[in-house]
Every structure is written in C-alpha cells, then in structure tokens.
N, CA, C and O atoms as CSV, one atom per row, in Angstrom:
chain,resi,resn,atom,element,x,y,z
A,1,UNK,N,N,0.828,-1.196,0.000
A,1,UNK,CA,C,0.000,0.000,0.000
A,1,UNK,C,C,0.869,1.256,0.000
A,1,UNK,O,O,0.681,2.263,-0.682
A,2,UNK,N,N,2.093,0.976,1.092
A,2,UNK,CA,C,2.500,2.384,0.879
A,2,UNK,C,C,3.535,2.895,-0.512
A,2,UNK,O,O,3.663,3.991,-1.059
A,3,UNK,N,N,4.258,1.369,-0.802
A,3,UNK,CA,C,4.592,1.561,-2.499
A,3,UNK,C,C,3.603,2.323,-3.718
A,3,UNK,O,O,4.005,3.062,-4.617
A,4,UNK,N,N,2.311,1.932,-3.463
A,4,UNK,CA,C,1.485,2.397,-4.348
A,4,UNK,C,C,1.097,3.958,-3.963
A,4,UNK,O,O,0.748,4.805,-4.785
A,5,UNK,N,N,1.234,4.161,-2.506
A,5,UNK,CA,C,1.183,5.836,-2.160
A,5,UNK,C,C,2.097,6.533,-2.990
A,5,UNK,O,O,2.025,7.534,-3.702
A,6,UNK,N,N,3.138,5.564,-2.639
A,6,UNK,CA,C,4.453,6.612,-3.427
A,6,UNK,C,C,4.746,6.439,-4.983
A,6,UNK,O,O,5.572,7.097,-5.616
A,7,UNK,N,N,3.969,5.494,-5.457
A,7,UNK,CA,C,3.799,5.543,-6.969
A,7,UNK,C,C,3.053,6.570,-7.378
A,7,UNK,O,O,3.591,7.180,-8.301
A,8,UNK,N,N,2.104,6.960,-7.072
A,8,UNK,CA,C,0.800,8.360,-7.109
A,8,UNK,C,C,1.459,9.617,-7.272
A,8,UNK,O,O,1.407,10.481,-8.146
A,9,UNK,N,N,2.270,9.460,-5.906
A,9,UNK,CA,C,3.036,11.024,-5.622
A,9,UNK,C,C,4.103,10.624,-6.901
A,9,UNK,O,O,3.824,11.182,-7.962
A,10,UNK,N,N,4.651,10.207,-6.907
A,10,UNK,CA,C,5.773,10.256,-7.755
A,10,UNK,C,C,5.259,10.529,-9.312
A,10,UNK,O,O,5.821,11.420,-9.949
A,11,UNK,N,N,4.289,9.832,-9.862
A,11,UNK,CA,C,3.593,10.453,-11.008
A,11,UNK,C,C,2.741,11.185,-11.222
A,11,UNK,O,O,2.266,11.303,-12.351
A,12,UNK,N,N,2.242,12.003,-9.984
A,12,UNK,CA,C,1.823,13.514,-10.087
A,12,UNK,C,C,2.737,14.245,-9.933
A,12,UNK,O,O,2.504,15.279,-10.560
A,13,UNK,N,N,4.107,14.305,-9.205
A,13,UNK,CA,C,5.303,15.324,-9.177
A,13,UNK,C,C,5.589,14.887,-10.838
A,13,UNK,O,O,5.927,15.912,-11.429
A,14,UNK,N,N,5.560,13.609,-11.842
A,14,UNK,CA,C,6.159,13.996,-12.594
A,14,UNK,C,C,5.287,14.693,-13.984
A,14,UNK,O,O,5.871,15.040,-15.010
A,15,UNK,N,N,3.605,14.824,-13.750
A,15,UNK,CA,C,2.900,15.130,-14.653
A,15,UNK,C,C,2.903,17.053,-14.568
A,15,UNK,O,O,2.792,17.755,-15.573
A,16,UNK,N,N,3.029,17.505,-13.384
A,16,UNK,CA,C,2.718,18.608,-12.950
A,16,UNK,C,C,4.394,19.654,-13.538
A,16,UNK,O,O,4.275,20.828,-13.890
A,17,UNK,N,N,5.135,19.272,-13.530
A,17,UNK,CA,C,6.136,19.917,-14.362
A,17,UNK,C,C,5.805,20.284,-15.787
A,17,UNK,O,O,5.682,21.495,-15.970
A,18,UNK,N,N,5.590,19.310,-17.102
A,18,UNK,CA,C,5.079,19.010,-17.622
A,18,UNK,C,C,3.643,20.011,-18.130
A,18,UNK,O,O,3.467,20.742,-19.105
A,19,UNK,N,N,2.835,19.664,-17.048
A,19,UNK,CA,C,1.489,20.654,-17.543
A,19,UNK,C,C,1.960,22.123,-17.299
A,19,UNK,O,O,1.775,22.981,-18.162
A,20,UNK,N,N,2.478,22.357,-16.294
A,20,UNK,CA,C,3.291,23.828,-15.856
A,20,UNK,C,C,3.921,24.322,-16.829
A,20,UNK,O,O,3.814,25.522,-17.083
A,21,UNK,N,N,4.887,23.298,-17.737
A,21,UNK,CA,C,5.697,23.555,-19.241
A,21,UNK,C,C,4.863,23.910,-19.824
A,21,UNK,O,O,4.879,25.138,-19.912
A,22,UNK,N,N,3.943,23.385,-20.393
A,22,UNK,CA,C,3.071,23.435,-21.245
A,22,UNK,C,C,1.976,24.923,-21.209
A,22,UNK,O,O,1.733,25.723,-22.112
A,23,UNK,N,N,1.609,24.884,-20.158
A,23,UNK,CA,C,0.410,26.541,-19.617
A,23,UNK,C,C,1.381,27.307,-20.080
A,23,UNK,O,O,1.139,28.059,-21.023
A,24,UNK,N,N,2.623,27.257,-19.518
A,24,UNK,CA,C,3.791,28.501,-19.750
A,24,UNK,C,C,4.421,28.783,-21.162
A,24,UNK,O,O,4.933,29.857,-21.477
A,25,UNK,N,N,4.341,27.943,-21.777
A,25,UNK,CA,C,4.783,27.723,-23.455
A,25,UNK,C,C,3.041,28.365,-24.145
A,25,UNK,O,O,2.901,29.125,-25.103
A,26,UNK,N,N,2.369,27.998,-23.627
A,26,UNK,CA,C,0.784,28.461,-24.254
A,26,UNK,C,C,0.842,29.853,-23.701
A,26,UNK,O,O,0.288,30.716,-24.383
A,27,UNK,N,N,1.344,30.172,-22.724
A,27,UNK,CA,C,0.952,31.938,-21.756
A,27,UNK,C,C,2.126,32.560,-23.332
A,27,UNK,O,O,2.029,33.295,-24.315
A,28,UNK,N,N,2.954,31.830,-22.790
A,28,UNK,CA,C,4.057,33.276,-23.800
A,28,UNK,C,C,3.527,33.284,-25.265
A,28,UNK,O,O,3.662,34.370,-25.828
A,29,UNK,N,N,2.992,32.360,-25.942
A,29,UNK,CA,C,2.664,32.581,-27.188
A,29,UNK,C,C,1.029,33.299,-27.237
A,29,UNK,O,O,0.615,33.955,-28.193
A,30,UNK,N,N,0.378,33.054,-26.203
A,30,UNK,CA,C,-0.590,34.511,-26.269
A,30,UNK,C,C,-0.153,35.925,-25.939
A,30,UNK,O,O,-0.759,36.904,-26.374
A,31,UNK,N,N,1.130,36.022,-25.002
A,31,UNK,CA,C,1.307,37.160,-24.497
A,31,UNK,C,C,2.121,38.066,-26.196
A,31,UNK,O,O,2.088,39.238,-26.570
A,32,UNK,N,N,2.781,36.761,-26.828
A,32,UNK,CA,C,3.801,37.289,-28.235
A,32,UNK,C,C,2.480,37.823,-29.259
A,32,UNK,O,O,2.615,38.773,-30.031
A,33,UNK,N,N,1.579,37.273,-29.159
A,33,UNK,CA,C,0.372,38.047,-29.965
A,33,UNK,C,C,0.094,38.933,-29.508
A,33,UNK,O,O,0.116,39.979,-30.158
A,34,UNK,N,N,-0.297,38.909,-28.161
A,34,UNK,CA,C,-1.015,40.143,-27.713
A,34,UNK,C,C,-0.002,41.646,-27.825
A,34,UNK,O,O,-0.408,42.800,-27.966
A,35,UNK,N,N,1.160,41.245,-27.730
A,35,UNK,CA,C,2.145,42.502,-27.962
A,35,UNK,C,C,2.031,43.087,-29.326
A,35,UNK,O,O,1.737,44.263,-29.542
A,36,UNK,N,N,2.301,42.119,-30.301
A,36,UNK,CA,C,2.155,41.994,-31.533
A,36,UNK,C,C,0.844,43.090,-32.427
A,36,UNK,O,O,0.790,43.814,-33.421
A,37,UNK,N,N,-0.061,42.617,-31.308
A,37,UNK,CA,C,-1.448,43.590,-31.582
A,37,UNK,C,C,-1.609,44.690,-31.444
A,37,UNK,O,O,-2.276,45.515,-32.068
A,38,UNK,N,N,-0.692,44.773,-30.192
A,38,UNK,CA,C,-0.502,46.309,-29.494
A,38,UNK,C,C,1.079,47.311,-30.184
A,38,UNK,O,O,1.548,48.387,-29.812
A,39,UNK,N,N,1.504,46.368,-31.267
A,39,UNK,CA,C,2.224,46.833,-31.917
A,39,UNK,C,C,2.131,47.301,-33.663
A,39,UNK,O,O,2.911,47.930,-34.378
A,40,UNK,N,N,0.475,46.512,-33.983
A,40,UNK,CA,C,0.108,46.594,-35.178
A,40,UNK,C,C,0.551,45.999,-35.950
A,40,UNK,O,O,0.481,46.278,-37.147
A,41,UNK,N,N,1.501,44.387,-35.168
A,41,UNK,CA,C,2.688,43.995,-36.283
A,41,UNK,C,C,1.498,42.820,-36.520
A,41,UNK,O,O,0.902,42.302,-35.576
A,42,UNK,N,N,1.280,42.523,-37.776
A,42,UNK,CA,C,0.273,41.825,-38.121
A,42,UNK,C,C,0.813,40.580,-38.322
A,42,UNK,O,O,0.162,39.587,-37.998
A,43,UNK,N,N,2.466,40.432,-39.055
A,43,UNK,CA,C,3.115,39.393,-39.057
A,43,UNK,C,C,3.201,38.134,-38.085
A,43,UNK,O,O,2.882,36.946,-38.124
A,44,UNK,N,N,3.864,39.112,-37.098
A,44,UNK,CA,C,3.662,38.210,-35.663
A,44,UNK,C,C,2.638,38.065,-35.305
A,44,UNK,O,O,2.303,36.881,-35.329
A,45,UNK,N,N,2.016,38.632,-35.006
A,45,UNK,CA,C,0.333,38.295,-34.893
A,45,UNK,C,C,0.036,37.028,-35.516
A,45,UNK,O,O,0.370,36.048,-34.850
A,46,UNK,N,N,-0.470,36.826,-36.545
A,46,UNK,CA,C,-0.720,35.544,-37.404
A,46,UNK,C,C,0.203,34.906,-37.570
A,46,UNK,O,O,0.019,34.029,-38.414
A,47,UNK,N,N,1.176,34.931,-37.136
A,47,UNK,CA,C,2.302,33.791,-36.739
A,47,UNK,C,C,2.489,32.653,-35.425
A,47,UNK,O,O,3.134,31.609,-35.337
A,48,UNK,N,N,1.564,33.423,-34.427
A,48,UNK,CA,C,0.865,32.300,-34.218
A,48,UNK,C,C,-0.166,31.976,-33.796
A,48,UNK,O,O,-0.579,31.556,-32.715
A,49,UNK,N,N,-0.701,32.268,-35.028
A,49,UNK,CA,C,-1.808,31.392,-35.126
A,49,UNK,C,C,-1.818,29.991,-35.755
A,49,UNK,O,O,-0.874,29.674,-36.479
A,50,UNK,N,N,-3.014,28.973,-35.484
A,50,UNK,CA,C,-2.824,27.617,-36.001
A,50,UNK,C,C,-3.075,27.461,-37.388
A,50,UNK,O,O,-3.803,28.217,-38.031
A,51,UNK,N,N,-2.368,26.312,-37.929
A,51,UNK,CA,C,-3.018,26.437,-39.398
A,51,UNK,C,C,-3.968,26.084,-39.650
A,51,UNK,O,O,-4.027,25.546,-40.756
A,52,UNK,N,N,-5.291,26.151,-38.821
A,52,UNK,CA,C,-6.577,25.552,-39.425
A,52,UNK,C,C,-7.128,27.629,-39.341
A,52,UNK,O,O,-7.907,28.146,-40.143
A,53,UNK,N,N,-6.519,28.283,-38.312
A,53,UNK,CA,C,-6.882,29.661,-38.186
A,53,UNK,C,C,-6.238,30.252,-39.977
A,53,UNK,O,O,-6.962,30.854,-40.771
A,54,UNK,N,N,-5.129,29.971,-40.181
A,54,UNK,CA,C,-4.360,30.189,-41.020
A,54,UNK,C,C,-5.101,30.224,-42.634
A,54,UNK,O,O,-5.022,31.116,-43.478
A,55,UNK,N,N,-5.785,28.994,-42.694
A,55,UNK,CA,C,-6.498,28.369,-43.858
A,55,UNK,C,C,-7.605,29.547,-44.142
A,55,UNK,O,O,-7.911,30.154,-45.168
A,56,UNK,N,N,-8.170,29.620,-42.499
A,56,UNK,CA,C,-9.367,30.359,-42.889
A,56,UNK,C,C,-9.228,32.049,-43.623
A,56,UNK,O,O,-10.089,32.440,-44.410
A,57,UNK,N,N,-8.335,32.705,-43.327
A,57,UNK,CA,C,-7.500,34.035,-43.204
A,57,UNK,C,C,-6.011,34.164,-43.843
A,57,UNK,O,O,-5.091,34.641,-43.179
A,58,UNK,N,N,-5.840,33.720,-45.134
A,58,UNK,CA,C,-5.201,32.975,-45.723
A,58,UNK,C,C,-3.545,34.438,-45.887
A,58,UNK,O,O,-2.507,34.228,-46.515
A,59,UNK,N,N,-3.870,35.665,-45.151
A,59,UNK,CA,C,-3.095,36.694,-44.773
A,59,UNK,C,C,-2.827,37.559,-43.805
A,59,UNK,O,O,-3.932,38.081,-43.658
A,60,UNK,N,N,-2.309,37.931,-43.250
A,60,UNK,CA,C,-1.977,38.515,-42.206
A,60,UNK,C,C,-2.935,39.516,-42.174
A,60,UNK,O,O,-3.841,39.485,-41.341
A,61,UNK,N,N,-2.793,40.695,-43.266
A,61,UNK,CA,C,-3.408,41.828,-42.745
A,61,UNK,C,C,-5.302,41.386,-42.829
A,61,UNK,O,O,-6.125,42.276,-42.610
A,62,UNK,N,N,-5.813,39.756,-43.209
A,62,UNK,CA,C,-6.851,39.555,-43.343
A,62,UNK,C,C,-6.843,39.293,-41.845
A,62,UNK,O,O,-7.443,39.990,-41.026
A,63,UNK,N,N,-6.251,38.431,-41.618
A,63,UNK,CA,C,-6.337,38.273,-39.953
A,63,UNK,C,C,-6.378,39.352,-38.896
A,63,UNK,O,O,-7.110,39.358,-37.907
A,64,UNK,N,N,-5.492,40.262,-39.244
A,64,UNK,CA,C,-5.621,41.685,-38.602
A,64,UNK,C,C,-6.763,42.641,-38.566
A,64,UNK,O,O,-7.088,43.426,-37.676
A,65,UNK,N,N,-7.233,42.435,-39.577
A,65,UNK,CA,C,-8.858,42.947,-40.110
A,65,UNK,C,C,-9.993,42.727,-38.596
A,65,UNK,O,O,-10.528,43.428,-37.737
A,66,UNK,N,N,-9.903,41.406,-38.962
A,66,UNK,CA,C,-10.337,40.169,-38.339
A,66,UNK,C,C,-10.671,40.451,-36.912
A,66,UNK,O,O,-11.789,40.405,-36.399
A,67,UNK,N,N,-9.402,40.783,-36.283
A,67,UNK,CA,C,-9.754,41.095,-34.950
A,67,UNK,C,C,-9.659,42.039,-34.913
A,67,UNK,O,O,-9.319,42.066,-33.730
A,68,UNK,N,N,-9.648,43.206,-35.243
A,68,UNK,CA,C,-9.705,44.697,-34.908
A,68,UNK,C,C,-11.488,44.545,-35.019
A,68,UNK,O,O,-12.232,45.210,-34.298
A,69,UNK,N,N,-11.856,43.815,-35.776
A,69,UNK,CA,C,-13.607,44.028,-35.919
A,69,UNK,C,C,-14.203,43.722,-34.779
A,69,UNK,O,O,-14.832,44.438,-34.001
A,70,UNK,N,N,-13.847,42.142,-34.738
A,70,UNK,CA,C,-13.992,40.718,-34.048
A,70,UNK,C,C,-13.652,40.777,-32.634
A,70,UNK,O,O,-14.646,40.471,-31.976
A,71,UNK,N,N,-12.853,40.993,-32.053
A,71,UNK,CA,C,-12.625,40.914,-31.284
A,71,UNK,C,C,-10.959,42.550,-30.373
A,71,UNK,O,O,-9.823,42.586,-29.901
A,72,UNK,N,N,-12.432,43.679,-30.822
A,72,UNK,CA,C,-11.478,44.613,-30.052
A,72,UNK,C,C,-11.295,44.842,-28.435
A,72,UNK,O,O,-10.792,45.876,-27.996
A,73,UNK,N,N,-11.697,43.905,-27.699
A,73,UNK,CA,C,-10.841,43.614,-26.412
A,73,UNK,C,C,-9.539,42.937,-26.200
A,73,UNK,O,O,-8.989,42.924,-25.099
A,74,UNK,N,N,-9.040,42.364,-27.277
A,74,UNK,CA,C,-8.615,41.313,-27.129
A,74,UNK,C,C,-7.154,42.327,-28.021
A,74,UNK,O,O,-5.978,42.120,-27.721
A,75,UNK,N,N,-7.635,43.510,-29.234
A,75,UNK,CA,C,-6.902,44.074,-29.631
A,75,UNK,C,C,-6.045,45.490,-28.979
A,75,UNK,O,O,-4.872,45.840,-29.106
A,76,UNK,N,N,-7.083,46.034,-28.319
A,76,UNK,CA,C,-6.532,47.347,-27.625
A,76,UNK,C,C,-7.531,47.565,-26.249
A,76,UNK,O,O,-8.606,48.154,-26.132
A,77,UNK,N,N,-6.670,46.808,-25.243
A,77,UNK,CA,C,-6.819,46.831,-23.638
A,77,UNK,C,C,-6.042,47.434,-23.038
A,77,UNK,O,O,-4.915,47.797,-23.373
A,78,UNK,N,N,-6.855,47.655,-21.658
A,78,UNK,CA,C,-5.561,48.543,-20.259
A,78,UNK,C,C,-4.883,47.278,-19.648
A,78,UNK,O,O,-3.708,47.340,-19.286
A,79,UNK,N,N,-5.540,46.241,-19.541
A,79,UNK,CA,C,-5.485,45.418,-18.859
A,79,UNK,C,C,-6.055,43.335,-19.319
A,79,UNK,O,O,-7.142,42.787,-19.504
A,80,UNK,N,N,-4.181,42.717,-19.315
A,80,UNK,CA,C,-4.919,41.052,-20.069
A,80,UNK,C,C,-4.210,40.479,-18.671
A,80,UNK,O,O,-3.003,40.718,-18.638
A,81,UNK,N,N,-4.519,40.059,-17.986
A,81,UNK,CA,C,-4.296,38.810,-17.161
A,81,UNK,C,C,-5.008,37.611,-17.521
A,81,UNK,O,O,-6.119,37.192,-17.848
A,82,UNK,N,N,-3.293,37.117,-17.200
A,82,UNK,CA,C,-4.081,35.338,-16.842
A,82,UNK,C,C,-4.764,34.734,-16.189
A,82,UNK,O,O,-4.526,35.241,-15.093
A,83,UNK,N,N,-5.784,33.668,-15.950
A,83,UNK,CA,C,-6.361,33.123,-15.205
A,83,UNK,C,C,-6.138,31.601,-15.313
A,83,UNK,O,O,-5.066,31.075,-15.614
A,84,UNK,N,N,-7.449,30.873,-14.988
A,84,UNK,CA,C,-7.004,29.056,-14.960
A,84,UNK,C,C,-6.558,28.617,-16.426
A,84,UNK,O,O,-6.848,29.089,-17.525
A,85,UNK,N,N,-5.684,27.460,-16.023
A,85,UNK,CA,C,-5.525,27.025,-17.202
A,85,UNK,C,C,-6.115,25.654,-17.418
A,85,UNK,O,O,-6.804,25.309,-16.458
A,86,UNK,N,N,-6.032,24.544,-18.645
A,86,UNK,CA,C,-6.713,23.025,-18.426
A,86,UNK,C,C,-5.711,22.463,-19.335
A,86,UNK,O,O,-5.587,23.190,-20.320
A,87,UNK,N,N,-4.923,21.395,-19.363
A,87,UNK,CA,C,-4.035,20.870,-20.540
A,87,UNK,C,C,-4.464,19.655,-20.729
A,87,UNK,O,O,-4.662,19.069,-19.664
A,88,UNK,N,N,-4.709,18.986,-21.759
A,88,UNK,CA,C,-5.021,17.371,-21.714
A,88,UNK,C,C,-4.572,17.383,-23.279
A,88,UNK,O,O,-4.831,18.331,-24.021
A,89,UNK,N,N,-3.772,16.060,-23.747
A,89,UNK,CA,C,-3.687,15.782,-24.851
A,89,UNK,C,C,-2.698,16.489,-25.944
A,89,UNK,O,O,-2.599,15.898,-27.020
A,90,UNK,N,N,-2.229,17.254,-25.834
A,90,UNK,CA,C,-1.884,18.472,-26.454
A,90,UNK,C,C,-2.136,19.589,-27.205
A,90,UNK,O,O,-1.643,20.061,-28.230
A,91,UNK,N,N,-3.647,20.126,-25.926
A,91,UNK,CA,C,-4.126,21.026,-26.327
A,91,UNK,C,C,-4.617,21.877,-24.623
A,91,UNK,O,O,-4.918,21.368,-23.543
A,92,UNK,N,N,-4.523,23.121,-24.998
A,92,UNK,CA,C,-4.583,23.696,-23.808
A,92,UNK,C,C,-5.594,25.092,-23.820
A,92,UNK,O,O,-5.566,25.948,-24.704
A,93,UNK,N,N,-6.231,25.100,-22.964
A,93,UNK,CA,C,-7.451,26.203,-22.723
A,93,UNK,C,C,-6.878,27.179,-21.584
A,93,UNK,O,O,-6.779,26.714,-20.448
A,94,UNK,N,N,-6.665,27.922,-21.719
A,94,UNK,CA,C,-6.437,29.015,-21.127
A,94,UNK,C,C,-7.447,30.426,-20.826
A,94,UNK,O,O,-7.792,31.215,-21.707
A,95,UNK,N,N,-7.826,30.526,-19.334
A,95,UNK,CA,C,-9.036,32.285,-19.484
A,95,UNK,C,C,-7.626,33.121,-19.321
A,95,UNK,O,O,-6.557,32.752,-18.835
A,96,UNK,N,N,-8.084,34.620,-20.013
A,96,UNK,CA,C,-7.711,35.671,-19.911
A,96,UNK,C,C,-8.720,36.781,-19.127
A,96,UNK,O,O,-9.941,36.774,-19.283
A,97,UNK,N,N,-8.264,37.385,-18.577
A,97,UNK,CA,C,-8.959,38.327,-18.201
A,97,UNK,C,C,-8.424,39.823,-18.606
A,97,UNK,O,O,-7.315,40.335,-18.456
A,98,UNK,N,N,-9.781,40.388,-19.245
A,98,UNK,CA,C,-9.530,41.521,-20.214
A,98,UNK,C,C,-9.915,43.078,-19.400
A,98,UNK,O,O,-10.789,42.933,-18.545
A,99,UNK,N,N,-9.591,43.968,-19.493
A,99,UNK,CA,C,-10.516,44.855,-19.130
A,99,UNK,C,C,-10.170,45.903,-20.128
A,99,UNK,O,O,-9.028,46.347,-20.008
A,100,UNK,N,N,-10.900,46.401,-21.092
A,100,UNK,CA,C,-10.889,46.671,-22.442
A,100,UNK,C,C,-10.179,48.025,-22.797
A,100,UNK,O,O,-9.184,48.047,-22.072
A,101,UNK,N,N,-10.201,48.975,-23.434
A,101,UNK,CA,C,-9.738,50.586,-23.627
A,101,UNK,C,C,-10.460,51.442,-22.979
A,101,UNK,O,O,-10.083,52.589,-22.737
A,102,UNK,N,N,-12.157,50.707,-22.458
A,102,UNK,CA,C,-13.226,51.642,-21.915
A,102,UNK,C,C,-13.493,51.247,-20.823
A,102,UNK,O,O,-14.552,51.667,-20.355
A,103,UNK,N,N,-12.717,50.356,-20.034
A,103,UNK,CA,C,-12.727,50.136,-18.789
A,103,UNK,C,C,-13.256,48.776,-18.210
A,103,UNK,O,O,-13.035,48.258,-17.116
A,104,UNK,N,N,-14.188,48.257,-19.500
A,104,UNK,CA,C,-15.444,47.255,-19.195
A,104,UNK,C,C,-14.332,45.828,-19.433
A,104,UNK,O,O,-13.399,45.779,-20.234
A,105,UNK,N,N,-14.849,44.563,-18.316
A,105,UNK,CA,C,-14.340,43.509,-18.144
A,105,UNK,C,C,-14.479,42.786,-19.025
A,105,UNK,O,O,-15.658,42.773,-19.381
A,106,UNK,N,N,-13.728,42.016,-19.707
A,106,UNK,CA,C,-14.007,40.614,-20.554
A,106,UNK,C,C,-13.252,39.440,-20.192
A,106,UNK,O,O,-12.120,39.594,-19.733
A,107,UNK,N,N,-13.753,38.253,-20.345
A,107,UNK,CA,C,-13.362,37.130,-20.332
A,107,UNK,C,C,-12.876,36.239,-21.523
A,107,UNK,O,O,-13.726,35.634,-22.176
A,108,UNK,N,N,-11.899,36.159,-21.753
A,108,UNK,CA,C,-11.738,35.573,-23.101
A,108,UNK,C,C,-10.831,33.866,-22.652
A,108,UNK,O,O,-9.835,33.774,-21.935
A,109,UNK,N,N,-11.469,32.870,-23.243
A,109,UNK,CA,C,-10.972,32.026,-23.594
A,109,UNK,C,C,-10.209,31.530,-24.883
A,109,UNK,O,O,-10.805,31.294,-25.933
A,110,UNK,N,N,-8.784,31.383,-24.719
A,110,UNK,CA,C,-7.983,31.182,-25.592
A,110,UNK,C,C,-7.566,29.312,-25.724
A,110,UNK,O,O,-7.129,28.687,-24.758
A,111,UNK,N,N,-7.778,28.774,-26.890
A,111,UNK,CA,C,-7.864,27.330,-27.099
A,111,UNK,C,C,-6.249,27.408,-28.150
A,111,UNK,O,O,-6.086,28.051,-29.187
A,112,UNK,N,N,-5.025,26.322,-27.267
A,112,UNK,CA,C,-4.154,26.050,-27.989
A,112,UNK,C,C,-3.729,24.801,-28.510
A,112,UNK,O,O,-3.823,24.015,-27.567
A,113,UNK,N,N,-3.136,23.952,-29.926
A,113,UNK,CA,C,-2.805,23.272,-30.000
A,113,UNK,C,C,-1.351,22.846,-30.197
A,113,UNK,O,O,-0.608,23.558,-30.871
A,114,UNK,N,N,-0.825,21.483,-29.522
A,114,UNK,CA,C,0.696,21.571,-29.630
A,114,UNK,C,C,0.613,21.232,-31.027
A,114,UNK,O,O,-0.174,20.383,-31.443
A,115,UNK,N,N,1.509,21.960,-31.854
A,115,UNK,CA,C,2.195,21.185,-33.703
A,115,UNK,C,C,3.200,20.144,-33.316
A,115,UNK,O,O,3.813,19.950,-32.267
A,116,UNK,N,N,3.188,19.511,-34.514
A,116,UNK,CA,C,4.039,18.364,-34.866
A,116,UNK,C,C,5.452,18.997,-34.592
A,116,UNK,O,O,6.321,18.154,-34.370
A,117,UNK,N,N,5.836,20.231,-34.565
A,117,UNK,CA,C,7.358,20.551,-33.977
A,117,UNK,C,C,7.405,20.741,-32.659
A,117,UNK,O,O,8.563,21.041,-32.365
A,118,UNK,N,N,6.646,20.711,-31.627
A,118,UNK,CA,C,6.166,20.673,-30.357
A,118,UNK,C,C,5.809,22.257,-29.953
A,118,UNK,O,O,5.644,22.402,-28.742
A,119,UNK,N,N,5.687,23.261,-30.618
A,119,UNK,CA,C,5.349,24.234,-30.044
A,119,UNK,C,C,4.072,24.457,-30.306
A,119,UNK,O,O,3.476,23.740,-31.109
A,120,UNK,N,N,3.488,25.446,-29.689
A,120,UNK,CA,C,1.750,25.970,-29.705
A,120,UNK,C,C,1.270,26.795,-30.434
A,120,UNK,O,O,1.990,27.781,-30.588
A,121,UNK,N,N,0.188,26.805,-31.040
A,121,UNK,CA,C,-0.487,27.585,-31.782
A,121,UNK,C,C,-1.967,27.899,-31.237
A,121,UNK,O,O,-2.725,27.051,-30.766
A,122,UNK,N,N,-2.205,29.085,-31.364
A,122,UNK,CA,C,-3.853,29.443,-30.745
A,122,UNK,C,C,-4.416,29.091,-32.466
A,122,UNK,O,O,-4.229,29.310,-33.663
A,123,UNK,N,N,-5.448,28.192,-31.175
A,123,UNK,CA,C,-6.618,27.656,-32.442
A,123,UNK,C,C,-7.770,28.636,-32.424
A,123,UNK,O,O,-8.382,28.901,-33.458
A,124,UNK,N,N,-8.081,29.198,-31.205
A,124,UNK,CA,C,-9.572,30.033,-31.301
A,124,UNK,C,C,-9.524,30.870,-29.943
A,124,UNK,O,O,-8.883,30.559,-28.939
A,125,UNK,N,N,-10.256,31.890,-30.097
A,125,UNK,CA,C,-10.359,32.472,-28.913
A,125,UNK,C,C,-11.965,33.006,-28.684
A,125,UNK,O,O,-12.522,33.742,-29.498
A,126,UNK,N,N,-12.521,32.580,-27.610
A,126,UNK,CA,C,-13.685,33.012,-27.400
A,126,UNK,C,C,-13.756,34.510,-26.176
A,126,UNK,O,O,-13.075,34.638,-25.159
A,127,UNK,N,N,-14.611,35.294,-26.620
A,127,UNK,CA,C,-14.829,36.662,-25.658
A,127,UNK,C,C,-16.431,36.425,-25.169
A,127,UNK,O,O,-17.450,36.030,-25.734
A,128,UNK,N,N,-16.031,36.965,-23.570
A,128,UNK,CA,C,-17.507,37.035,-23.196
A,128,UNK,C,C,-18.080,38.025,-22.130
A,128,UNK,O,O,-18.628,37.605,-21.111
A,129,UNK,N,N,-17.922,39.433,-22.420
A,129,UNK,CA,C,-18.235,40.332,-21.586
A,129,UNK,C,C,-18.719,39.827,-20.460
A,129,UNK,O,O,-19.724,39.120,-20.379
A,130,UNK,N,N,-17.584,40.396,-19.009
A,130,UNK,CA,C,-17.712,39.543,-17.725
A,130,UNK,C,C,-19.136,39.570,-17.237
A,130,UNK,O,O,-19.877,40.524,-17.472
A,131,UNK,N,N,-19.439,38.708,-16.683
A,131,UNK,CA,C,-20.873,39.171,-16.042
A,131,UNK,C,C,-22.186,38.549,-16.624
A,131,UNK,O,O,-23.233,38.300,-16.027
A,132,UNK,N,N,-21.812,38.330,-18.162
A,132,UNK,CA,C,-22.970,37.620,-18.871
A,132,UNK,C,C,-23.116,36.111,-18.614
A,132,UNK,O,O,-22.164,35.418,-18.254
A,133,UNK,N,N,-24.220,35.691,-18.795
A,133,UNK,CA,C,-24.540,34.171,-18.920
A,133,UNK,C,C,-23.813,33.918,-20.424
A,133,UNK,O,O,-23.666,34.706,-21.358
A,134,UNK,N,N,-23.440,32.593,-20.292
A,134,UNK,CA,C,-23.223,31.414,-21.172
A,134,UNK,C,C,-23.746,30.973,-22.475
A,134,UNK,O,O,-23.362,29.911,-22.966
C-alpha cells in the first residue's frame, strides 16, 4: 500500500512539471500576440496562429482585419491577465482576463494546440463580456 502511495506522488510530481511547461509555453505565445497587436505587427500576430486559423484568413493583414472588428478587447486593452488554465492531450485552454480601452471587463478564452514541432499555436479564442450568462 505504501509503495502504491508513493507511486501516485511520484507520477503527479512527474505530470505537474510538464502541464506547468506546457500553460507557460501556451501563456508566452498569447502574451507574443497580444504585444504583436498592441504593436500593429500583423506578421507576428498571425504567426501564431494555427493552421486551421491560417487556412481560414489565408493573410496577415486579413487576420488583422479580423480582430480589430472581431474581437477589439482582445486588440486594444488597459489590462490582459491570466487566469485558470486546463491541458489534456496536447491542447490547452487558457481564461484571460480583459478589461478593455473603456474600462469594461471581458473574459476571453484562448484554445491552444501543440504542432508536430512541439510548439503551440492558438486555435480560437472566445470573448464574453464579464458578467454575462453562457
């Protein structure tokens, strides 16, 4: 019994590095967009994005379009913090917490997938002015 205690602990100390890698490899490649946005560099911006985002927006400054329409919390805020993260599989959900150019809160969920070279790409991001229902 107590072998099997210490089998548990030992493969949650070794999964929790790991998912920690992973949130933190997904945080910096939203934070490299979000600068990106706040820099107008459209390049980086859609650089990383995933290639199924890619397919749809088949150019940068289409993608840039895109969210300046789509999603202007997400483009010009006072304020993006992180919140929880979820990793399973090699894909990771991440909330942001927004509070916009006009002061008002948003919640945005950002969905990442690992690529075949092991780094992350945002597949989608959902916004949901704080406070609203579902």
């Amino acid at each position: 019994m107590r072998a099997l205690a210490l089998l548990v602990v030992f493969l949650i100390g070794l999964g929790s590095p790991a998912f920690a890698d992973d949130v933190a490899a997904a945080q910096s490649v939203i934070r490299a967009q979000e600068q990106a946005f706040g820099r107008d560099d459209s390049a980086a911006a859609y650089s990383h994005a995933a290639p199924s985002i890619q397919q749809i927006f088949p150019e940068a400054d289409i993608f840039m379009q895109m969210v300046r329409q789509a999603y202007p919390p997400v483009y010009r805020h006072k304020s993006f913090e992180f919140g929880e993260a979820r990793a399973a599989g090699g894909r990771i959900a991440q909330r942001v917490h927004i509070v916009d150019a006009n002061g008002e809160a948003w919640e945005a969920l950002y969905t990442l997938e690992q690529q075949p070279d092991g780094s992350f790409k945002i597949t989608g991001c959902s916004l949901l002015k704080a406070g609203q229902a579902v």
